[in-house]
C-alpha positions as CSV (number, residue, x, y, z in Angstrom):
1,X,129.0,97.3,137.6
2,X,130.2,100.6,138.1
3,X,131.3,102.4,141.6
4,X,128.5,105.1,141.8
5,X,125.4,102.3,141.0
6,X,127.4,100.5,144.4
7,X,127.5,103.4,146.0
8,X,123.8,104.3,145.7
9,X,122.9,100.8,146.8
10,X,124.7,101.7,149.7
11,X,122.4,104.8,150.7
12,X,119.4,103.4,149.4
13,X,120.3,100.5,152.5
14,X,121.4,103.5,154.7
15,X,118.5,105.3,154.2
16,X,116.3,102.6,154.5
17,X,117.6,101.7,158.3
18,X,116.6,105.4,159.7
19,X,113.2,105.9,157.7
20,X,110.9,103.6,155.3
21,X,111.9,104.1,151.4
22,X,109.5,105.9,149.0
23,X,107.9,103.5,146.3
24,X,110.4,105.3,143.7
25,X,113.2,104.8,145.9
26,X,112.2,100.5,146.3
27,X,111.8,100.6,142.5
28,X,115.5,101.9,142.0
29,X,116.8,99.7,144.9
30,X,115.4,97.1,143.7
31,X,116.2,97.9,140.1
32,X,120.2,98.0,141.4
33,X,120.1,95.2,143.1
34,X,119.0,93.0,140.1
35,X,121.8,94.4,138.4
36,X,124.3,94.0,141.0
37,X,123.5,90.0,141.3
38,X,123.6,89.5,137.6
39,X,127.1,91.1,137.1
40,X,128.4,88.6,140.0
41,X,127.0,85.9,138.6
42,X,127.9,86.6,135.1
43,X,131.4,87.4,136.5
44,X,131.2,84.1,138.6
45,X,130.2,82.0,135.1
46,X,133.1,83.2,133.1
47,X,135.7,82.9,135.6
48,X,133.9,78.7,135.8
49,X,134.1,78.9,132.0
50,X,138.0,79.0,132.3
51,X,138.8,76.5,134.7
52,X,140.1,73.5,134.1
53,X,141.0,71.0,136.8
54,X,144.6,69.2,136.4
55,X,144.9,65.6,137.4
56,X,148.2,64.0,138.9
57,X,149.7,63.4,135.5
58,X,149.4,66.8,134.3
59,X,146.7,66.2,132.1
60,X,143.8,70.0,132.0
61,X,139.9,68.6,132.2
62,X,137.5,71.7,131.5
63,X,134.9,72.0,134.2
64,X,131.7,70.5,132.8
65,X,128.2,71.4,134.7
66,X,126.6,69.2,137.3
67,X,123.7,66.3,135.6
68,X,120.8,65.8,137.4
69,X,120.3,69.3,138.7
């Protein structure tokens, strides 16, 4: 996500604590925040993707998802 979208998430929040936020204004927050969340989580998935964990003799296991959940 890039700097400027954080950044206006940032006054959107600011300018929310001194007076209520316009119905355009909660749209676009709103809008942002969305965004924000899914580039973590997609960040958050790929980095899982590449992990592996390495047992005591050396041997890589890929990180499979949790059953039953």
């Amino acid at each position: 996500m890039e700097q400027k979208k954080i950044d206006r998430i940032n006054e959107l929040a600011r300018i929310a604590k001194s007076r209520p936020l316009t119905e355009t204004e909660t749209r676009e927050r709103d809008l942002l925040r969305r965004e924000y969340i899914d580039s973590v989580v997609g960040s958050l998935k790929g980095q899982l993707d590449n992990t592996y964990i390495v047992d005591s003799q050396g041997n890589r296991t890929k990180l499979r998802k949790k059953e039953g959940k």
